[in-house]
N, C-alpha and C positions, 0 to 999 in steps of 0.2 A: 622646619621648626620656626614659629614666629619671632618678632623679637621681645615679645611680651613673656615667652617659654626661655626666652637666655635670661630673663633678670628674675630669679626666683624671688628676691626681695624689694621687689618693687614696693615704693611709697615707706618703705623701713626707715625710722631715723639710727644710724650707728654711730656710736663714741670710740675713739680708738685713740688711745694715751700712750704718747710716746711714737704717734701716729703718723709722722712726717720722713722716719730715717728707717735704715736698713726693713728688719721685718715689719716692724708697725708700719711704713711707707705699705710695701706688699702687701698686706692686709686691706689698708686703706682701700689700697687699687681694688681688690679683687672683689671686696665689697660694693664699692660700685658700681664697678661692671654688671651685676649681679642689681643693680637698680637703686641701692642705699640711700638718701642722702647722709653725708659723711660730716660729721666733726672732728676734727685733726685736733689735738692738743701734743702741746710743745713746749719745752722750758725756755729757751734764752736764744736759740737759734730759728728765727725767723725767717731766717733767706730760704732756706730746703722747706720750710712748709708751706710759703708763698707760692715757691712754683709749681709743688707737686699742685694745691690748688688749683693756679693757673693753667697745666696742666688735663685735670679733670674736669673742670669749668668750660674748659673748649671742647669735650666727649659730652658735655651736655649734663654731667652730674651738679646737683647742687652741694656745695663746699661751707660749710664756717671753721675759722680757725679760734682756736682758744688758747692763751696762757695761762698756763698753770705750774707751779711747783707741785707736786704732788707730794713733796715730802712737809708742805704745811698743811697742818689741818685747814684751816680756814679757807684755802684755797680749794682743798678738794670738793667744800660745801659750796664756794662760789661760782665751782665749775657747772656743778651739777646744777643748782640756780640758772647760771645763764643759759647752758642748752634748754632746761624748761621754759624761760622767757624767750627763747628764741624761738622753740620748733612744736613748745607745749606737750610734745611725746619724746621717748626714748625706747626705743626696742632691742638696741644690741648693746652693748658696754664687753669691750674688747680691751681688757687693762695687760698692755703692753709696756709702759714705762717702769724703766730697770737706771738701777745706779748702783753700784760698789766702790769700793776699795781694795787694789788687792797688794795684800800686805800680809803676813803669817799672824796667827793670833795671837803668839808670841808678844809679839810689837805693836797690835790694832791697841789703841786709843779706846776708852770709852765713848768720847767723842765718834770716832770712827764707827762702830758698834753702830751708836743711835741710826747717826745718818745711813746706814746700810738698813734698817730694820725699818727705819721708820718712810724710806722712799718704796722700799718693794713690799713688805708684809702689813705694815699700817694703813700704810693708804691702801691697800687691799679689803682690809674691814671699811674705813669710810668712804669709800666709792662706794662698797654694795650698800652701807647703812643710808647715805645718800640718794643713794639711787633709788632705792624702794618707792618714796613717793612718786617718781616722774615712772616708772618703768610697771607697776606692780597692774597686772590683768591686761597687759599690754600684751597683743597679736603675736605671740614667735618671740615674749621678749628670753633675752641671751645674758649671761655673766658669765663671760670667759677670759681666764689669764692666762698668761703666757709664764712660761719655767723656762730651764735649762740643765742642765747637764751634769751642774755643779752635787746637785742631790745625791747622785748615782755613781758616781763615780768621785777621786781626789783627783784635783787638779790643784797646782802648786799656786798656796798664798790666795785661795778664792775661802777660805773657811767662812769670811763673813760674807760671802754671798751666799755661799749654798744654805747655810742657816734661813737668811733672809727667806731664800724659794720655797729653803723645806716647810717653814709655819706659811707662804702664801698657798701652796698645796693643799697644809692640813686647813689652811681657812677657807678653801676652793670646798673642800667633803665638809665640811661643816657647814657654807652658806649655801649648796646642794639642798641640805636639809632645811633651814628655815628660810631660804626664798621660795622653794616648794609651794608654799600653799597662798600666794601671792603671783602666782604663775612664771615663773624664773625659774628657767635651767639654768645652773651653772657646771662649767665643766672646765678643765685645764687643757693647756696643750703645751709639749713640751718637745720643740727643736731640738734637732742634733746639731754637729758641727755647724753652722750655715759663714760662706764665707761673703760678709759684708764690710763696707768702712766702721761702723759703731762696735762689730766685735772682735777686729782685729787687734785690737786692744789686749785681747785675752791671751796669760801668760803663755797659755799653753797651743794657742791658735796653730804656726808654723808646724811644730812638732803632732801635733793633732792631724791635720791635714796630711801632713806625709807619711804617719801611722795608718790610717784611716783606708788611703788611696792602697798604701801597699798590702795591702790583705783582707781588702773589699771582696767577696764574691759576687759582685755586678761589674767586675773588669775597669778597665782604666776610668773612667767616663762619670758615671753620676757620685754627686753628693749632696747632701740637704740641702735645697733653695730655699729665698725668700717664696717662690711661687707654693711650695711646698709646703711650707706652715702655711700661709694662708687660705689655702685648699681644704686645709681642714677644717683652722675657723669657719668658713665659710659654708664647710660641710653641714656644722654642728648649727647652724643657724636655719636649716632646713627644717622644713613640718616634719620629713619622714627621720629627722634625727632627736624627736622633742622626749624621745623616752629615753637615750644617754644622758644619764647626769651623774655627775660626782666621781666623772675620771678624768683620769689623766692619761693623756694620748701619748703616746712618743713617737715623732715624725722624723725616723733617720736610718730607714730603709733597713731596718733590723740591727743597727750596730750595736743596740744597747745588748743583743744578744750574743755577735759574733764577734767585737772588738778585742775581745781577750786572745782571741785563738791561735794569735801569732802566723797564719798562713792563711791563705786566700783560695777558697775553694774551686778545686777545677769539674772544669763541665768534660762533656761525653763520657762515654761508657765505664762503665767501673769495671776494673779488671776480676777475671774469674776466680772464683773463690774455689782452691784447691777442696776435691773431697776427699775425707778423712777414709785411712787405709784402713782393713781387715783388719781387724783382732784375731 
């Protein structure tokens, strides 16, 4: 295989928000790998986005870093401005950047509220409203976000995040339909447990992981990685994947199916099933 066949997206400009630390990092990577050149946006911590940079700069990727809050409008319009004066195109837009509070709703603040609504679900509409001009009839372009777990399940004191995902979701199927005829897929992707420094923060992280592992049927061993969400981005970003649009993916090895079931499925033979005596 050449190494023109390893980088399916070659000459691609990507956006990837929230782009520097745990999964957005992994993404990043993989995206390059893969040929990208790559815009990192990041809020206030510059050190981790420097190096992943420096980093991929020495594999030969081209890198620009970006600041941005994305929980200000004006900024999400200035980001999307400067990648356009910078690269003039945009083909993938990977909106990865997340923030909560976790607090029971009980207690959340209206304040609180905003700020959860307005970093994950708001700037979810003006990315894609923004983005239209720089990305629209653009080769393979991509609008994809990233979710979690919070949707599908309670986890203790995340009420205002999962809220935030749940309208990024329903604005994932609805901007499916009107980036459509501007040539934009957009699709979700939605990790499982992944154990990183940015989500260990999560009330439920510890208890999640030792839930998870003790009644996994894949044995002691795997759990969602960052390599693993971004496997998929990366999948959805391919020619042969430009007909999925307007789902949402879940990457956690089936748990959203089997986590309930309290026991961990055992392999080999299934014992014989006595047959039923004479009448």
């Amino acid at each position: 295989m050449s190494i023109e066949e390893c980088r399916p997206l070659k000459d691609k400009v990507a956006l990837v928000t929230g782009g520097s630390r745990g999964i957005g990092a992994g993404i990043t990577r993989k995206l390059a790998s893969w040929g990208c050149t790559v815009c990192i946006n990041y809020v206030d911590r510059v050190g981790p986005a420097r190096k992943l940079a420096a980093e991929l700069e020495e594999q030969g990727t081209k890198v620009t870093l970006h600041r941005a809050d994305l929980g200000e409008p004006s900024a999400v319009e200035g980001l999307l401005d400067e990648i356009q004066s910078l690269h003039g195109d945009l083909h993938i837009l990977v909106h990865n950047a997340a923030a909560t509070k976790f607090i029971s709703l009980e207690d959340a603040t209206l304040d609180q509220w905003q700020f959860v609504q307005d970093t994950n679900a708001r700037s979810t509409w003006l990315l894609a409203k923004h983005a239209v001009p720089v990305m629209r009839d653009r080769p393979g372009a991509r609008f994809i976000t990233i979710t979690n777990s919070t949707t599908q399940r309670i986890i203790p004191r995340a009420g205002l995040f999962g809220a935030a995902k749940a309208a990024l979701e329903t604005l994932t199927d609805y901007l499916s339909y009107e980036l459509a005829p501007y040539g934009i897929v957009a699709n979700c992707v939605r990790p499982g447990l992944v154990q990183t420094d940015v989500f260990a923060v999560r009330p439920d992280f510890a208890h999640g992981v030792k839930h998870e592992m003790a009644i996994s049927p894949w044995g002691e061993g795997p759990m969602t990685t960052v390599e693993n969400s971004a496997d998929v981005v990366a999948m959805l970003c391919l020619d042969e994947a430009s007909w999925i649009a307007g789902q949402t993916i879940t990457v956690d090895g089936g748990y959203r199916l089997w986590g309930n079931t309290g026991m961990r499925a055992k392999a080999g033979p299934r014992a014989p099933v006595a047959e039923p005596e004479a009448s």
